[in-house]
mmCIF file as gemmi writes it, N, C-alpha and C atoms, coordinates in Angstrom:
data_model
loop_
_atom_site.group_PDB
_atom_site.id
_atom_site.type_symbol
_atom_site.label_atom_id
_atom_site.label_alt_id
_atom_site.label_comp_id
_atom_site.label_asym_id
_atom_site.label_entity_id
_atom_site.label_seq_id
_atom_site.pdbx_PDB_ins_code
_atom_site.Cartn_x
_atom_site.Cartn_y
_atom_site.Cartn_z
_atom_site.occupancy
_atom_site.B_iso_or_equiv
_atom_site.pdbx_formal_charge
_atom_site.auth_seq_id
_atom_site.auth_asym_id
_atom_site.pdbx_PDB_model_num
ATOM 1 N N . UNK Axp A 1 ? 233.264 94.415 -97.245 1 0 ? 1 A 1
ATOM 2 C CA . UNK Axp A 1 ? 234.012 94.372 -98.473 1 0 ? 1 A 1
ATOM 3 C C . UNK Axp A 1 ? 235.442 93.884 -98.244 1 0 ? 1 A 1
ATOM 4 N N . UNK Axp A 2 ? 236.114 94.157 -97.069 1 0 ? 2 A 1
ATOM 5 C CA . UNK Axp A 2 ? 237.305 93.998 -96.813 1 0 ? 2 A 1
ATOM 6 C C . UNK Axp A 2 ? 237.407 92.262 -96.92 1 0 ? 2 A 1
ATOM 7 N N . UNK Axp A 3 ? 236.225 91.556 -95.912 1 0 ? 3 A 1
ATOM 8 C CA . UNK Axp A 3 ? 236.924 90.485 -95.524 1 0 ? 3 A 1
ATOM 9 C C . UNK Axp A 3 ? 236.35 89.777 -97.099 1 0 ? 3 A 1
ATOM 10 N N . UNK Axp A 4 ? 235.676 90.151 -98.174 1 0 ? 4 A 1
ATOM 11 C CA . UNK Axp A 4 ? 235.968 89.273 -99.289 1 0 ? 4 A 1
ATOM 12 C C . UNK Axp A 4 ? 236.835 89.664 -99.98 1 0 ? 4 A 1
ATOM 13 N N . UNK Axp A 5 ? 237.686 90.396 -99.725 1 0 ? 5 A 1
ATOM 14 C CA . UNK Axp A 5 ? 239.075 90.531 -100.424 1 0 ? 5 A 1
ATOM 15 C C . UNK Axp A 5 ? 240.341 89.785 -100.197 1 0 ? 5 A 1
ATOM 16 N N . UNK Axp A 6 ? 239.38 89.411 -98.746 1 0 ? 6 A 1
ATOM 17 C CA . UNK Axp A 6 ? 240.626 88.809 -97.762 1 0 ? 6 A 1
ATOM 18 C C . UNK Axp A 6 ? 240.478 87.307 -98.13 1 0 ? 6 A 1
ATOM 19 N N . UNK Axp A 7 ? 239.194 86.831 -98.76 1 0 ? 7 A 1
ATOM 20 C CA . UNK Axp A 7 ? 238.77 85.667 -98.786 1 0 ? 7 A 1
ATOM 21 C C . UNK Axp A 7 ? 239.867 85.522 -99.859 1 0 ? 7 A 1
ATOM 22 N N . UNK Axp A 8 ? 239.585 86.122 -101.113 1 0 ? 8 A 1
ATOM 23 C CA . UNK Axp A 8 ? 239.828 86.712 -102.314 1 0 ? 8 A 1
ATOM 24 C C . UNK Axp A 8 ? 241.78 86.002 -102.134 1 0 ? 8 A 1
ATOM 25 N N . UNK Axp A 9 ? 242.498 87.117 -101.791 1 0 ? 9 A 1
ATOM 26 C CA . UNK Axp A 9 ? 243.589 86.794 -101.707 1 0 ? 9 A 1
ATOM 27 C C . UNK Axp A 9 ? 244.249 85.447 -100.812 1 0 ? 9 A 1
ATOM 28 N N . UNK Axp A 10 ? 243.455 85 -100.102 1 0 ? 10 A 1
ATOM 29 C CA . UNK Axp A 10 ? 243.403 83.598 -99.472 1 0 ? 10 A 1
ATOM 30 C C . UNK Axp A 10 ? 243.362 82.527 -100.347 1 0 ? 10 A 1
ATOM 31 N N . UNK Axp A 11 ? 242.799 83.004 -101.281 1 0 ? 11 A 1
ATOM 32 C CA . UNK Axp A 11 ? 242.282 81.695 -102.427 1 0 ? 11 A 1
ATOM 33 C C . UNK Axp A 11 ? 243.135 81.863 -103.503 1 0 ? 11 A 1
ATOM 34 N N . UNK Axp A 12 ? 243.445 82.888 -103.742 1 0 ? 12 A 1
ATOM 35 C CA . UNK Axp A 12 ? 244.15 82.808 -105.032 1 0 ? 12 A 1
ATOM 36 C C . UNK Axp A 12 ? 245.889 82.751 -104.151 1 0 ? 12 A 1
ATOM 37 N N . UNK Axp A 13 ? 246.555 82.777 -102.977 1 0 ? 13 A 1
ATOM 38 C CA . UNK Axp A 13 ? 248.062 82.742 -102.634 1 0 ? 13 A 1
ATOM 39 C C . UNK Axp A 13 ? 247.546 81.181 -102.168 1 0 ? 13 A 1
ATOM 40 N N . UNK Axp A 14 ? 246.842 80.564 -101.8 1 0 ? 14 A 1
ATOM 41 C CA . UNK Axp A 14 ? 247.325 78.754 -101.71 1 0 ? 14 A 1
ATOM 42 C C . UNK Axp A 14 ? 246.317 78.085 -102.645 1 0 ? 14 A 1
ATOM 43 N N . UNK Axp A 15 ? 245.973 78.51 -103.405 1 0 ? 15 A 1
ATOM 44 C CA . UNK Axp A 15 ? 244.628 77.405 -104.761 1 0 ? 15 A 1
ATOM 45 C C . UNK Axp A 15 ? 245.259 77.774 -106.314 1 0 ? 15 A 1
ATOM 46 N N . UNK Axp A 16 ? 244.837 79.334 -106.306 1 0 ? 16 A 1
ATOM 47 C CA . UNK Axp A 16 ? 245.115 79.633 -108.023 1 0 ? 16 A 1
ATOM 48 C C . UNK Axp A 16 ? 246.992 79.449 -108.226 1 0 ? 16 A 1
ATOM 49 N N . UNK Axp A 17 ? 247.895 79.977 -107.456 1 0 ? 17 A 1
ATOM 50 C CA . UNK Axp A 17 ? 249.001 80.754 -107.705 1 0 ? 17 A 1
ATOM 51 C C . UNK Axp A 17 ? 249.919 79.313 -107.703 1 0 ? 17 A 1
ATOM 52 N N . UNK Axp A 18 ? 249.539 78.328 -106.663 1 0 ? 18 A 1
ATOM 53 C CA . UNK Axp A 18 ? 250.713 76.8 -106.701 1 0 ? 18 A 1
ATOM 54 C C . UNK Axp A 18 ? 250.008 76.109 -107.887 1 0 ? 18 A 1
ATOM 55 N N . UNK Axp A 19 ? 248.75 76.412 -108.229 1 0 ? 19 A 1
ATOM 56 C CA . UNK Axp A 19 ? 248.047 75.815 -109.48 1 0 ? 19 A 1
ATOM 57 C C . UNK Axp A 19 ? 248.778 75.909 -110.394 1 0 ? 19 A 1
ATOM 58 N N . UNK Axp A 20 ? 248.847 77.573 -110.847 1 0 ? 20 A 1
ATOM 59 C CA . UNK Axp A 20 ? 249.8 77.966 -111.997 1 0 ? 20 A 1
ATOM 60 C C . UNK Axp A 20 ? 251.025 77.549 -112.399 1 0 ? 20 A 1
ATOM 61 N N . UNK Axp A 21 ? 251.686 77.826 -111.081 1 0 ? 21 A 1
ATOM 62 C CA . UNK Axp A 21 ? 253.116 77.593 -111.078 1 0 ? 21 A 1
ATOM 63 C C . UNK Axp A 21 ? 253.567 75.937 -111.494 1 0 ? 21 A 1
ATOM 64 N N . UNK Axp A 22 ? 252.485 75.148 -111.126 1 0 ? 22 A 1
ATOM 65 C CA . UNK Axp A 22 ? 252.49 73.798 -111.47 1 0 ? 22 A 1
ATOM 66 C C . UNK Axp A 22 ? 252.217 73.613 -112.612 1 0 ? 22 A 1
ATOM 67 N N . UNK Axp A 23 ? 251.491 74.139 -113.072 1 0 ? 23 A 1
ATOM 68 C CA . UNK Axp A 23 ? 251.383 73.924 -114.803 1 0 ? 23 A 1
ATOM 69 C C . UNK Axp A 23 ? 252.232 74.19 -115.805 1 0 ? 23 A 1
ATOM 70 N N . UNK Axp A 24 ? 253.517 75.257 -115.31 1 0 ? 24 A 1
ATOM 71 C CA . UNK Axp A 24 ? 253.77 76.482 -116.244 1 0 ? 24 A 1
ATOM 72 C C . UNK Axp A 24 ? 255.333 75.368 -116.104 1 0 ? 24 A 1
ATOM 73 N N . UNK Axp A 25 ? 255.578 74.296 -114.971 1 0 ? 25 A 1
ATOM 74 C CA . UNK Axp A 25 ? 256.633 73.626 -115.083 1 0 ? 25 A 1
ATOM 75 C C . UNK Axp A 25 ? 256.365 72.738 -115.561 1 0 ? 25 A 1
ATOM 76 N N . UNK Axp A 26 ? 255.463 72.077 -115.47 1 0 ? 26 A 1
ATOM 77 C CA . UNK Axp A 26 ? 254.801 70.543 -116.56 1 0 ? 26 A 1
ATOM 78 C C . UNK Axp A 26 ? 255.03 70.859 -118.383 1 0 ? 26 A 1
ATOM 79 N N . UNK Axp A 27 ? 254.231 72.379 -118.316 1 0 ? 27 A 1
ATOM 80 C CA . UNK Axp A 27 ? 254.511 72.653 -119.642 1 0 ? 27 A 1
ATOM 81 C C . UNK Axp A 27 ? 256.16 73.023 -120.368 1 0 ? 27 A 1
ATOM 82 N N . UNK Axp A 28 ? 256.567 73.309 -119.488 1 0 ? 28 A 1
ATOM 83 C CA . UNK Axp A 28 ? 258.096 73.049 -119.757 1 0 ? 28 A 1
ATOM 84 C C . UNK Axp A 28 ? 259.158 72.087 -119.691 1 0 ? 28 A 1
ATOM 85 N N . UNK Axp A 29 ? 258.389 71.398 -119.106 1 0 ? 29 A 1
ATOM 86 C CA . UNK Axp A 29 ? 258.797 69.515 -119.248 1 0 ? 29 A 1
ATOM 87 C C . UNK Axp A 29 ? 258.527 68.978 -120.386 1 0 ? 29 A 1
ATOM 88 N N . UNK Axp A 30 ? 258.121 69.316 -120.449 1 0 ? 30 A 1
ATOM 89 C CA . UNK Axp A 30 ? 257.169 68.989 -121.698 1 0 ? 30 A 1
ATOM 90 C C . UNK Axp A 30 ? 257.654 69.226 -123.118 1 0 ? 30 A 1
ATOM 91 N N . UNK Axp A 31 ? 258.252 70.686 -123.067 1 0 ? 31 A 1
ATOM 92 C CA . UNK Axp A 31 ? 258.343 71.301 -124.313 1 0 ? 31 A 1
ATOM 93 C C . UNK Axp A 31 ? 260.245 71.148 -124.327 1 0 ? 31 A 1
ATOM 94 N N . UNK Axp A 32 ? 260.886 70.635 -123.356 1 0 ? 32 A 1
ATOM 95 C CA . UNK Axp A 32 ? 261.865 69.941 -123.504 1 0 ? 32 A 1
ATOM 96 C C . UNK Axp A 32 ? 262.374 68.702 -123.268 1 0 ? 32 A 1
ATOM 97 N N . UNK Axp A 33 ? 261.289 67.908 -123.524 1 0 ? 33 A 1
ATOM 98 C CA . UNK Axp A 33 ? 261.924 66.76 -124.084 1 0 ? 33 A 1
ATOM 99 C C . UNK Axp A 33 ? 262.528 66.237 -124.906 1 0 ? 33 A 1
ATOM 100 N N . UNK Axp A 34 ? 263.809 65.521 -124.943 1 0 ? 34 A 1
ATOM 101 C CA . UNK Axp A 34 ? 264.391 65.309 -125.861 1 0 ? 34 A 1
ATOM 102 C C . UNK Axp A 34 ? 264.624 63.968 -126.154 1 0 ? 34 A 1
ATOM 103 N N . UNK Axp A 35 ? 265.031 63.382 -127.456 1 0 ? 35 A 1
ATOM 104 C CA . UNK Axp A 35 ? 265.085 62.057 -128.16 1 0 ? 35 A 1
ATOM 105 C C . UNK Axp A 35 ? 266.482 61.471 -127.067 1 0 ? 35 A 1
ATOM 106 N N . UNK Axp A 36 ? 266.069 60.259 -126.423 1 0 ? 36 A 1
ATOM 107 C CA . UNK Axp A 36 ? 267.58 59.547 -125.644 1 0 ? 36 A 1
ATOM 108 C C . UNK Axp A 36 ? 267.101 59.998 -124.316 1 0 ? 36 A 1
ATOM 109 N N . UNK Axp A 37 ? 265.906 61.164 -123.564 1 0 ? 37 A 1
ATOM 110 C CA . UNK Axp A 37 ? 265.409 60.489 -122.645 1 0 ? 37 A 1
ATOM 111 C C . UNK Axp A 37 ? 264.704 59.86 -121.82 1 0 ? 37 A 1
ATOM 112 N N . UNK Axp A 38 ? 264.98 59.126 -120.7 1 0 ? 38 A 1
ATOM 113 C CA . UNK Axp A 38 ? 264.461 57.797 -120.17 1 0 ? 38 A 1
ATOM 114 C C . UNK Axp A 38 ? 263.473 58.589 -119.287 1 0 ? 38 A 1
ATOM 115 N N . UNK Axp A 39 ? 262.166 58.106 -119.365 1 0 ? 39 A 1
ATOM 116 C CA . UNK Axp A 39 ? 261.087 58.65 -118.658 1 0 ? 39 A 1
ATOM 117 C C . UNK Axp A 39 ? 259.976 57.72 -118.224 1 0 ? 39 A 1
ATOM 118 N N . UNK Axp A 40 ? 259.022 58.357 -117.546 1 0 ? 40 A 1
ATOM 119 C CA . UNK Axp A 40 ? 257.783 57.28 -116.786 1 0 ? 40 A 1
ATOM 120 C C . UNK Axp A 40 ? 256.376 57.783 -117.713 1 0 ? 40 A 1
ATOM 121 N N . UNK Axp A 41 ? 255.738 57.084 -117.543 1 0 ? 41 A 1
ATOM 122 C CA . UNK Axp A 41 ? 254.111 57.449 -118.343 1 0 ? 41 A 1
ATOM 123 C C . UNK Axp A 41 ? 253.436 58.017 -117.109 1 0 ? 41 A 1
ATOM 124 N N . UNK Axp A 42 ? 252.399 58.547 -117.083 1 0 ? 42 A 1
ATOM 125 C CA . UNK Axp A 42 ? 251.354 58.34 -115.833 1 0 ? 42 A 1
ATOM 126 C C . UNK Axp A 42 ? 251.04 57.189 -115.498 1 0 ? 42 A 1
ATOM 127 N N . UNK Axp A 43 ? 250.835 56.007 -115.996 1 0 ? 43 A 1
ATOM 128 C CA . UNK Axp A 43 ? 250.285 54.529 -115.811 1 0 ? 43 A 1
ATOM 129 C C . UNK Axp A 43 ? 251.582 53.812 -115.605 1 0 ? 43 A 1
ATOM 130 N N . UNK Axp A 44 ? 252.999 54.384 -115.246 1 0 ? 44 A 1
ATOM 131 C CA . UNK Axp A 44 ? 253.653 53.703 -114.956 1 0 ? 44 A 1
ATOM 132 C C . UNK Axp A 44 ? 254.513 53.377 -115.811 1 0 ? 44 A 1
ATOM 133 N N . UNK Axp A 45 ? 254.81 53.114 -116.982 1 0 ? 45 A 1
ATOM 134 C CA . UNK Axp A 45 ? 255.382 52.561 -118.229 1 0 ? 45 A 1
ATOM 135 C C . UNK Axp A 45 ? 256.766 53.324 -118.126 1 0 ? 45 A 1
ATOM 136 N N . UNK Axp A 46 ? 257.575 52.357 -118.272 1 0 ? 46 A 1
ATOM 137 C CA . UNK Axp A 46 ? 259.288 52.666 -117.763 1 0 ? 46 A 1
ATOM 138 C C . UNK Axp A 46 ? 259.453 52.947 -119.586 1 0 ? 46 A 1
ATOM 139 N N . UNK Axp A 47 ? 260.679 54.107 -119.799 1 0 ? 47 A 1
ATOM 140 C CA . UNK Axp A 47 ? 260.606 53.99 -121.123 1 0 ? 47 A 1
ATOM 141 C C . UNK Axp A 47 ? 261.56 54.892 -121.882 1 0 ? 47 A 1
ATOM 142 N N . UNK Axp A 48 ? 262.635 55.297 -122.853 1 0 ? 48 A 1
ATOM 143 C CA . UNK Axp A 48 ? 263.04 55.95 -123.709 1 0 ? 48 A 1
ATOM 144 C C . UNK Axp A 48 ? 262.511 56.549 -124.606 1 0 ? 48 A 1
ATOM 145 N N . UNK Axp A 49 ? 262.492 58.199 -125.023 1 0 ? 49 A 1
ATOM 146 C CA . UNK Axp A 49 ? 262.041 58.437 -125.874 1 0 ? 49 A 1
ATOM 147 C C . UNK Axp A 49 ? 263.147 58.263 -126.853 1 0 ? 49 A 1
ATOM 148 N N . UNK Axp A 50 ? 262.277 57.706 -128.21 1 0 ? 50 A 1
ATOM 149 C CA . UNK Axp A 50 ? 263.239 56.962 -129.8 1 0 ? 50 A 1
ATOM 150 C C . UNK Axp A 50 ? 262.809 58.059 -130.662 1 0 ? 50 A 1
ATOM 151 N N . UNK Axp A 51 ? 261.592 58.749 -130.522 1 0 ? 51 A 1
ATOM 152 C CA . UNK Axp A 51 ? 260.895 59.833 -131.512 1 0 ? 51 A 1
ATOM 153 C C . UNK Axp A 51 ? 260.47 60.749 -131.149 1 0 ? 51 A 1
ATOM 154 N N . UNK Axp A 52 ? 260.239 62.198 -131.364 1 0 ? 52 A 1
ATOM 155 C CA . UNK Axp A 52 ? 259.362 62.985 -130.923 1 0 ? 52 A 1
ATOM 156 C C . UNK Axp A 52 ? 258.721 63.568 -132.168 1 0 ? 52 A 1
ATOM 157 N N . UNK Axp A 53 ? 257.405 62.909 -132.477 1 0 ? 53 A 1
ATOM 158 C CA . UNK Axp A 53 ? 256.455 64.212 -133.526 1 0 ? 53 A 1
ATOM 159 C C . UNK Axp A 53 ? 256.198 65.03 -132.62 1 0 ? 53 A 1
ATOM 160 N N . UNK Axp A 54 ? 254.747 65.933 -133.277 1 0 ? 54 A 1
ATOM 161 C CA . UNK Axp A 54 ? 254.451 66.762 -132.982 1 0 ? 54 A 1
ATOM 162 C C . UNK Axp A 54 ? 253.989 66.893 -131.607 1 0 ? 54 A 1
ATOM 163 N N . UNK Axp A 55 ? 252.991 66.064 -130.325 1 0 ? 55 A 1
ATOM 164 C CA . UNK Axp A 55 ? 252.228 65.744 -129.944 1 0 ? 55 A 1
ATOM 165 C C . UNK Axp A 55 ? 252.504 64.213 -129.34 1 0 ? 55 A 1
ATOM 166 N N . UNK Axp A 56 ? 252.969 63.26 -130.774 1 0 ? 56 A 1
ATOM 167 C CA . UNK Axp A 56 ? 253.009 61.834 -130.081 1 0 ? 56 A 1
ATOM 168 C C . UNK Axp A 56 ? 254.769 61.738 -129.572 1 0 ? 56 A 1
ATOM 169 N N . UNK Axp A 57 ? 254.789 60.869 -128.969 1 0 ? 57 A 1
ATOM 170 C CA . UNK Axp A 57 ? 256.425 60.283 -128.573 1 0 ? 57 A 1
ATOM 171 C C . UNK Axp A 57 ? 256.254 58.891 -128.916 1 0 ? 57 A 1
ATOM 172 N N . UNK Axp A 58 ? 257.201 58.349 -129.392 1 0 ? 58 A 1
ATOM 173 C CA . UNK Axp A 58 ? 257.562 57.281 -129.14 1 0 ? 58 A 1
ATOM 174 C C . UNK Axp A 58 ? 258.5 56.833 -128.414 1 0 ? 58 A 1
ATOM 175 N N . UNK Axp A 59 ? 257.79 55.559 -127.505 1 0 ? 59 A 1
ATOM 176 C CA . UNK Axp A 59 ? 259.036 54.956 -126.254 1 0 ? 59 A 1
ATOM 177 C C . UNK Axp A 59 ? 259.708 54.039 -126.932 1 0 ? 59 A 1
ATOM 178 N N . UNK Axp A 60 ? 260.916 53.244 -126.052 1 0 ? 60 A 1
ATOM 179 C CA . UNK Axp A 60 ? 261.126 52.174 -126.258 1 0 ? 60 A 1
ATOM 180 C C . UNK Axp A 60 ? 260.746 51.605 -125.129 1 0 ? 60 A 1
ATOM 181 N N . UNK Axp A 61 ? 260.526 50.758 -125.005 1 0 ? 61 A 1
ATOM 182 C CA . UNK Axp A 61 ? 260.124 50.427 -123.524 1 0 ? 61 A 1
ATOM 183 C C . UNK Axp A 61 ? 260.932 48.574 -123.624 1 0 ? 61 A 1
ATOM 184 N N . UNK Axp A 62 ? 261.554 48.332 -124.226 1 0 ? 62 A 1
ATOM 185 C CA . UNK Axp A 62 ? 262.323 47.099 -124.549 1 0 ? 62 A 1
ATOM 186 C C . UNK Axp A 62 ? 263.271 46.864 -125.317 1 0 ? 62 A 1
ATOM 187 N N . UNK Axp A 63 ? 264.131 46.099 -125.772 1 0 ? 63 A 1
ATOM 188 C CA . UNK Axp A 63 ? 264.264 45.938 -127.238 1 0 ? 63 A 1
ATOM 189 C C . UNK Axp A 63 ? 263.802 45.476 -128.166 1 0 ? 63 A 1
ATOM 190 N N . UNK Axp A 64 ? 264.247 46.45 -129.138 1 0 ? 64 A 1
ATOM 191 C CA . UNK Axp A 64 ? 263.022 46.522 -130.622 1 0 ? 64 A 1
ATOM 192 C C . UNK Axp A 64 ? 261.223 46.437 -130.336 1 0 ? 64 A 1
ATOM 193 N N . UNK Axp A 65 ? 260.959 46.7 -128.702 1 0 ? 65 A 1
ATOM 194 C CA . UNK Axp A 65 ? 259.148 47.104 -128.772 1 0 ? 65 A 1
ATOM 195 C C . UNK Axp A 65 ? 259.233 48.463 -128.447 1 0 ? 65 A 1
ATOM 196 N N . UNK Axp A 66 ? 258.386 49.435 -129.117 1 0 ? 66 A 1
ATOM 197 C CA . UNK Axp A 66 ? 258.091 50.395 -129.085 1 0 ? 66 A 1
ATOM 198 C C . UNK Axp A 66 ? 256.353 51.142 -129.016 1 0 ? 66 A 1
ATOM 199 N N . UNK Axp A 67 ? 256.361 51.69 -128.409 1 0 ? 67 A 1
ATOM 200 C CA . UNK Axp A 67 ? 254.944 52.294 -128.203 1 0 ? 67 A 1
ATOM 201 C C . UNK Axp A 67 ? 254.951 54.11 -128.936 1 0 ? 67 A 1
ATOM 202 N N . UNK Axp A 68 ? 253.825 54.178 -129.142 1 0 ? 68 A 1
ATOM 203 C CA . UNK Axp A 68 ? 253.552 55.584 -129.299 1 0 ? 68 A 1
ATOM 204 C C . UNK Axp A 68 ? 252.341 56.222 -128.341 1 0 ? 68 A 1
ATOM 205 N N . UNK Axp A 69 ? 252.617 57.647 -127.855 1 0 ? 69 A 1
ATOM 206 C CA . UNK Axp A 69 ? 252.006 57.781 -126.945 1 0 ? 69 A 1
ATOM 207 C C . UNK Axp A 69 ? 251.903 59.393 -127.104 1 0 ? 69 A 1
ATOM 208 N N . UNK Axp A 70 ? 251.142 60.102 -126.263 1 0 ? 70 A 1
ATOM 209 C CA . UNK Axp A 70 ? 250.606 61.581 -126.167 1 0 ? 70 A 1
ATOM 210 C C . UNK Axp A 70 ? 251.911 62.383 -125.02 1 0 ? 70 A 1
ATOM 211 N N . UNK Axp A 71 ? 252.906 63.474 -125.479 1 0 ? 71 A 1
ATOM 212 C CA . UNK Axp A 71 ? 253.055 63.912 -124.562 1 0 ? 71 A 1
ATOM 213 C C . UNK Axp A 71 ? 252.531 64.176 -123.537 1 0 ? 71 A 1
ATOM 214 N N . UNK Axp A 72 ? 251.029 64.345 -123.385 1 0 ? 72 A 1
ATOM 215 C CA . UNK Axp A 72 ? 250.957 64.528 -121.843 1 0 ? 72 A 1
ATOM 216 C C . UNK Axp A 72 ? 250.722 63.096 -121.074 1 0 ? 72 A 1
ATOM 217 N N . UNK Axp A 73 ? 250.53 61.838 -121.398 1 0 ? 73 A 1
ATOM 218 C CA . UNK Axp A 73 ? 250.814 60.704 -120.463 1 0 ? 73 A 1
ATOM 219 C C . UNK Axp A 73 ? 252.28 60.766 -120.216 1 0 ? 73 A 1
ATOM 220 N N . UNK Axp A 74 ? 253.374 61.71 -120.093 1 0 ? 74 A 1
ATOM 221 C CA . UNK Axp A 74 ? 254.39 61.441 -119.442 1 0 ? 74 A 1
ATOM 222 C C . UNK Axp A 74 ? 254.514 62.062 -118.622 1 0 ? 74 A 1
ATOM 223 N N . UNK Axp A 75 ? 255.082 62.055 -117.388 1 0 ? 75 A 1
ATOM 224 C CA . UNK Axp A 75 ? 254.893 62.118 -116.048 1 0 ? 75 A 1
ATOM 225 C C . UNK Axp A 75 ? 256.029 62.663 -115.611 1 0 ? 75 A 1
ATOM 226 N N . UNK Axp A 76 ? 257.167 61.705 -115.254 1 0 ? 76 A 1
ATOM 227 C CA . UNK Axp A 76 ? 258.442 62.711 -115.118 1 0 ? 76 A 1
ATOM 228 C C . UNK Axp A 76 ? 259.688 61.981 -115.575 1 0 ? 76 A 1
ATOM 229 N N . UNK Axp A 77 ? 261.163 62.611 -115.989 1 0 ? 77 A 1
ATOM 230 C CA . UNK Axp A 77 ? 261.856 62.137 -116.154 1 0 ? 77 A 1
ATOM 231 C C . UNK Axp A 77 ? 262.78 61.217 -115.345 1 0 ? 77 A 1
ATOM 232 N N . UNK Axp A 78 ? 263.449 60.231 -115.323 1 0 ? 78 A 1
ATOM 233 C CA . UNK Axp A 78 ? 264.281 59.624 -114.854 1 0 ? 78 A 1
ATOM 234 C C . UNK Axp A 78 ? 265.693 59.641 -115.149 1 0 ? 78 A 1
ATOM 235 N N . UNK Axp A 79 ? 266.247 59.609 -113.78 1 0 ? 79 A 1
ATOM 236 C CA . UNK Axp A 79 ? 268.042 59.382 -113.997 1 0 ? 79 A 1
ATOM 237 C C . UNK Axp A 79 ? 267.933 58.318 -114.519 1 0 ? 79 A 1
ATOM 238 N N . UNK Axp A 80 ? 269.29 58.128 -114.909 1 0 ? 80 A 1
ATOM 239 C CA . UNK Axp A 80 ? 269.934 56.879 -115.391 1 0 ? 80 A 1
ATOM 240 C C . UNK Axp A 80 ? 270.086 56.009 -114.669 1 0 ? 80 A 1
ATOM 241 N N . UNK Axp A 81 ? 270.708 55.916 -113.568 1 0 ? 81 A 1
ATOM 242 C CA . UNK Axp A 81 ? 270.545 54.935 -112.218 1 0 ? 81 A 1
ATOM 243 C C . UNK Axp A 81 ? 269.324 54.322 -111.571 1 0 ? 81 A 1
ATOM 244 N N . UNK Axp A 82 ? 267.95 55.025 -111.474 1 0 ? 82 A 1
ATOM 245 C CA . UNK Axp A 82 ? 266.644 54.878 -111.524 1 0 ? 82 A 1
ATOM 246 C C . UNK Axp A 82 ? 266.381 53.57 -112.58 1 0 ? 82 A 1
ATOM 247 N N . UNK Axp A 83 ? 266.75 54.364 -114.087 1 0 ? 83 A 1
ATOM 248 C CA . UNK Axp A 83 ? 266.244 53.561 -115.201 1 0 ? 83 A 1
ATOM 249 C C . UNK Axp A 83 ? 266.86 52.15 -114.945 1 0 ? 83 A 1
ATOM 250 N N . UNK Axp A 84 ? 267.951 52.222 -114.967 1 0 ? 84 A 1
ATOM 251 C CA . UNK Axp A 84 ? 269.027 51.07 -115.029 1 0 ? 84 A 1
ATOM 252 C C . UNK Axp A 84 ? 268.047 50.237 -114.238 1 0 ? 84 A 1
ATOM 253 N N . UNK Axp A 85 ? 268.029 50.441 -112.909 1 0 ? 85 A 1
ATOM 254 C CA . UNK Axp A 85 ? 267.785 49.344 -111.747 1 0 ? 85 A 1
ATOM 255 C C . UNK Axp A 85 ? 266.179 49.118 -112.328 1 0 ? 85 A 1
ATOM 256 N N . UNK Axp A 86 ? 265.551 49.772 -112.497 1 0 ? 86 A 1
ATOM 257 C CA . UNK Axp A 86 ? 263.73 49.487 -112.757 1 0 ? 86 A 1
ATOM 258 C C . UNK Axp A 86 ? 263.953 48.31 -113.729 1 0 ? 86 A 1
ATOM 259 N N . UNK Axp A 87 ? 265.306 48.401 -115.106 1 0 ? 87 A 1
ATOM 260 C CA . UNK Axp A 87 ? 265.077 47.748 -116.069 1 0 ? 87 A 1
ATOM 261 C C . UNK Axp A 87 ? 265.714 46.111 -115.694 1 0 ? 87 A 1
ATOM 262 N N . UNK Axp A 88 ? 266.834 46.276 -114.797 1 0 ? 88 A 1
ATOM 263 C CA . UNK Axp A 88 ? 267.263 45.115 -114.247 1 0 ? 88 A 1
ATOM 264 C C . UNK Axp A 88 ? 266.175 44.093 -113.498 1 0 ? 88 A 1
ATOM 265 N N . UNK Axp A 89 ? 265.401 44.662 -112.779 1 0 ? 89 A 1
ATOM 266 C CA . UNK Axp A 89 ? 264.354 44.041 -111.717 1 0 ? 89 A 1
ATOM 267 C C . UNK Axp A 89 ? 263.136 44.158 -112.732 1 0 ? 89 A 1
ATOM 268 N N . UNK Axp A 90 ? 262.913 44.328 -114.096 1 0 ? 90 A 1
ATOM 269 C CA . UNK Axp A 90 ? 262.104 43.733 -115.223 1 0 ? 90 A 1
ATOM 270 C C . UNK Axp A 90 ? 262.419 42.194 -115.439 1 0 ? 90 A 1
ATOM 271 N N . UNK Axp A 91 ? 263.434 42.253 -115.677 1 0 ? 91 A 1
ATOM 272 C CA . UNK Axp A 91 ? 264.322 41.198 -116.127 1 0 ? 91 A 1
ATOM 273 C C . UNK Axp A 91 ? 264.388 40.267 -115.508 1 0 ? 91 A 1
ATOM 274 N N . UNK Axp A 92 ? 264.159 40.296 -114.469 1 0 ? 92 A 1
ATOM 275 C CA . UNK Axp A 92 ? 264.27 38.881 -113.097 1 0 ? 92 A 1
ATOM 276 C C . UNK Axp A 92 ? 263.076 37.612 -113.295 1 0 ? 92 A 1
């Protein structure tokens, strides 16, 4: 009995517990996003948020083109220095 407890707490301190903890910060990425910032998609897509409904965002990802998209295809935020240079080396 002991050593499936042992299994037990093996699995849940390196599988369930960095699982959680990873989710519980995504979802708070998430739930503060705000309109003005510059962020990545999962697929890559360099981009400003211009809108936030409920669920969708809208990027800018140019001037005057805009996309709409699912909070969860966004991935993580970007500095300003990041953005800047990604958008310069678009441009080339």
């Amino acid at each position: 009995m002991g050593f499936i407890l042992l299994m037990f707490a093996i699995f849940w301190l390196f599988i369930i517990r960095p699982q959680t903890k990873k989710q519980k910060a995504q979802s708070n990425f998430m739930n503060d996003l705000n309109k003005g910032d510059k962020v990545v998609t999962g697929s890559g897509i360099l981009g400003k948020i211009v809108k936030i409904e409920d669920e969708v965002v809208t990027l800018e990802i140019d001037q005057k083109v805009n996309i709409r998209i699912t909070k969860n295809a966004i991935s993580k935020e970007l500095t300003d220095a990041v953005y800047a240079v990604e958008k310069s080396d678009q441009k080339k």
